[in-house]
C-alpha positions as CSV (number, residue, x, y, z in Angstrom):
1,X,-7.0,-18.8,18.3
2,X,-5.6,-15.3,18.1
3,X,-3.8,-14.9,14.7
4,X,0.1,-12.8,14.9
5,X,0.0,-10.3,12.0
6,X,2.4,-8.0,10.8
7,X,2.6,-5.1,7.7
8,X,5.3,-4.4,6.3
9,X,5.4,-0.9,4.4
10,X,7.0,1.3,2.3
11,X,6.6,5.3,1.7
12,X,7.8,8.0,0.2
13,X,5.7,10.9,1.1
14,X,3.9,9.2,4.6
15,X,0.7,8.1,3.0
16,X,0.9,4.6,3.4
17,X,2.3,4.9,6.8
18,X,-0.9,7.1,7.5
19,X,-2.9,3.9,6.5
20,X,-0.8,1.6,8.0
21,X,-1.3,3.0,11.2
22,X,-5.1,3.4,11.1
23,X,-4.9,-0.5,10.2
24,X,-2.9,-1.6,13.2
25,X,-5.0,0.9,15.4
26,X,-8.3,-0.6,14.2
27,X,-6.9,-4.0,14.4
28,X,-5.4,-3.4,17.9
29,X,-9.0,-2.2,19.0
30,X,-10.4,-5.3,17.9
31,X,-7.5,-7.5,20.1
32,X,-5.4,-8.6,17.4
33,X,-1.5,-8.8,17.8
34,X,-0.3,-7.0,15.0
35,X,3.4,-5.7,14.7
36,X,4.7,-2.6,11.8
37,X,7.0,-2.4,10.4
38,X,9.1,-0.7,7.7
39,X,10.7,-2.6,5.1
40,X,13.9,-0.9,5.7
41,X,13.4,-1.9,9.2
42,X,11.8,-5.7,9.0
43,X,14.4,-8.1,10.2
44,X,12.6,-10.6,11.7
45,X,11.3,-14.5,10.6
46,X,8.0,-14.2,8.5
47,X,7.0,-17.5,9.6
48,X,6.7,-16.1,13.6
49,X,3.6,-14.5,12.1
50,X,-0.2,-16.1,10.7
51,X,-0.7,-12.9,8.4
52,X,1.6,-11.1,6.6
53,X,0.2,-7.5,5.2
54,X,2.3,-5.9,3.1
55,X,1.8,-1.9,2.0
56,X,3.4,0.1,-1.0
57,X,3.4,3.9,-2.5
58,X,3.9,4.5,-5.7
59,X,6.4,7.3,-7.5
60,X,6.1,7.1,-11.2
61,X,4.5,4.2,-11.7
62,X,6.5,2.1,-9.7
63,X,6.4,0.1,-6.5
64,X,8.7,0.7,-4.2
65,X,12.2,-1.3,-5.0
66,X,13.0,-2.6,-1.7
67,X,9.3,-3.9,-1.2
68,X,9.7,-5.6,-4.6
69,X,13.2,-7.1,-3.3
70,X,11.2,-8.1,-0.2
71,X,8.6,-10.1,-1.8
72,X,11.1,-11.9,-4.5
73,X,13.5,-12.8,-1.2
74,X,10.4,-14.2,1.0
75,X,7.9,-15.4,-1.5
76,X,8.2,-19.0,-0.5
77,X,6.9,-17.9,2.8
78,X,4.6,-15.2,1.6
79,X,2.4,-18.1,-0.7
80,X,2.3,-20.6,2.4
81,X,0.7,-18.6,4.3
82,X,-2.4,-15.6,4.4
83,X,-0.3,-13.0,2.8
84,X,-2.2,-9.6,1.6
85,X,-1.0,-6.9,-0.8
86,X,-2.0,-2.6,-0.9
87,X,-0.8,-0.3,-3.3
88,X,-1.2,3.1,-2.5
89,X,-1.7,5.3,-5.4
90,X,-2.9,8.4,-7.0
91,X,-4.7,6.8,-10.3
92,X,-7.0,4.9,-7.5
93,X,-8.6,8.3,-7.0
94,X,-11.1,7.1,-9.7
95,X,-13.1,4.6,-8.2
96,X,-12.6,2.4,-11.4
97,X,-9.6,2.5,-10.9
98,X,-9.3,1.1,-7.1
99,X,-9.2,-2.8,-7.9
100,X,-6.1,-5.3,-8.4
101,X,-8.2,-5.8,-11.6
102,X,-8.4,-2.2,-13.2
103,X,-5.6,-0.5,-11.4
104,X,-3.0,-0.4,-14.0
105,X,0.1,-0.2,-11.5
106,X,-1.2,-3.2,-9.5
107,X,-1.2,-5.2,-13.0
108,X,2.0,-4.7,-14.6
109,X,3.6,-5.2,-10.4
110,X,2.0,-8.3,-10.7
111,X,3.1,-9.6,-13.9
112,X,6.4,-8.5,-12.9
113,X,6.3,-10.4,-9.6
114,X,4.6,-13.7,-10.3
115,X,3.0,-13.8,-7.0
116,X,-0.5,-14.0,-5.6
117,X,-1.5,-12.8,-2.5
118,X,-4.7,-14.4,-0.2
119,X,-5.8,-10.6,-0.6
120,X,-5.4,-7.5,-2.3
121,X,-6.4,-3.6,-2.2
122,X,-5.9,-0.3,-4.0
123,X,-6.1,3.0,-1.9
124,X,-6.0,6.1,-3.3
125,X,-3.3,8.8,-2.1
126,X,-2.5,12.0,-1.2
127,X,-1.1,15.0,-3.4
128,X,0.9,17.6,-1.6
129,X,2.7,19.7,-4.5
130,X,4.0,21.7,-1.7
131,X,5.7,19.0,0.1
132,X,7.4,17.9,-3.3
133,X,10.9,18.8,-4.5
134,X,10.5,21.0,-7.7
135,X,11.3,17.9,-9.9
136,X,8.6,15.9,-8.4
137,X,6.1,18.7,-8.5
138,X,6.7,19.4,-12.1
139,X,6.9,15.2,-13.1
140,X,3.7,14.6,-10.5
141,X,1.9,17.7,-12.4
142,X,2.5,16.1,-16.3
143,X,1.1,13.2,-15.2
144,X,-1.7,14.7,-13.3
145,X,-2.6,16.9,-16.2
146,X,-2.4,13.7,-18.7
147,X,-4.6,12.1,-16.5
148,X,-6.8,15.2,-15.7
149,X,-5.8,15.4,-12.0
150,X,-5.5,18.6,-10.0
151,X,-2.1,20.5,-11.2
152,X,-2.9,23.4,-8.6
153,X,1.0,24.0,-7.2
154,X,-0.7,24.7,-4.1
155,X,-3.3,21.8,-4.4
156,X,-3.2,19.3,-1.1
157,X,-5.9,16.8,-1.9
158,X,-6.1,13.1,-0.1
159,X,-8.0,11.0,-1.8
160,X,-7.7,7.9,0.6
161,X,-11.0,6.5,1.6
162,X,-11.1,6.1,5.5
163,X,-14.2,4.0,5.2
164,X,-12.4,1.5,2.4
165,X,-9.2,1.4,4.8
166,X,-11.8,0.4,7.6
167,X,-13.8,-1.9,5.5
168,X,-9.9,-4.0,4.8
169,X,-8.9,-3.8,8.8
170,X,-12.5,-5.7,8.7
171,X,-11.3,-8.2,6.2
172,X,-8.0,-9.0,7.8
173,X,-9.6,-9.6,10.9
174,X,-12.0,-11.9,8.9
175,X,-8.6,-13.6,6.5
């Protein structure tokens, strides 16, 4: 039986959409239906789908408010069936960081959700200082520097592991 997934994303600097779209490509190659969407986008039934894969960036510590919104609105539907959570986010750099267990942003959006997904990840980002507006740049580098990340204005660093991304489209496959 061939499962009908969809991921529902949100981004603020393309990141996320970047992974989302080596998911659904890897998953496509290996014959799955899978549909993407954005959450501003999304206005379909959650129950026409057998996996629901839902993908968030990060500014300042946060998730991203209309994925939160999402999840409270659907949750009944999101914890009866295979539902998955990814943050994308620059603290999962550190591999210590890249768990739903030690990732601090995953934890407190947790807490502050009450819900439990079937499966969860942490990728890592990108930083682009030069693609940021000057009060992003300078709010991104404080936190960089307090958390001894580049602070380079010029610095474009992705940190996302392709290999962990692949090694996820593998598990949903598997879910």
């Amino acid at each position: 039986m061939q499962n009908k997934l969809v991921i529902i994303y949100s981004t603020v600097d393309g990141q996320t959409l970047k992974i989302c779209n080596a998911i659904t490509k890897q998953l496509k190659e290996h014959k799955q239906d899978v549909a993407l969407f954005s959450v501003n986008d999304f206005n379909g039934d959650l129950n026409n789908y057998d996996k629901i894969i839902i993908g968030s960036s990060i500014r300042y510590g946060v998730h991203h408010k209309k994925i939160i919104e999402f999840i409270n609105t659907h949750k009944p539907t999101l914890e009866a069936k295979k539902s998955v959570f990814f943050s994308v986010n620059l603290v999962a750099r550190k591999p210590e960081k890249r768990t739903a267990d030690t990732n601090p942003y995953v934890i407190k959006f947790f807490k502050k959700i009450n819900w439990k997904p079937t499966l969860t990840e942490c990728f890592a980002g990108k930083i682009d200082y030069k693609k940021y507006t000057f009060f992003d740049r300078i709010m991104i580098q404080l936190i960089m520097y307090m958390t001894k990340g580049p602070t380079n204005k010029d610095a474009e660093i992705e940190y996302t592991d392709w290999d962990q991304v692949k090694a996820f489209g593998l598990k949903l496959i598997d879910l």
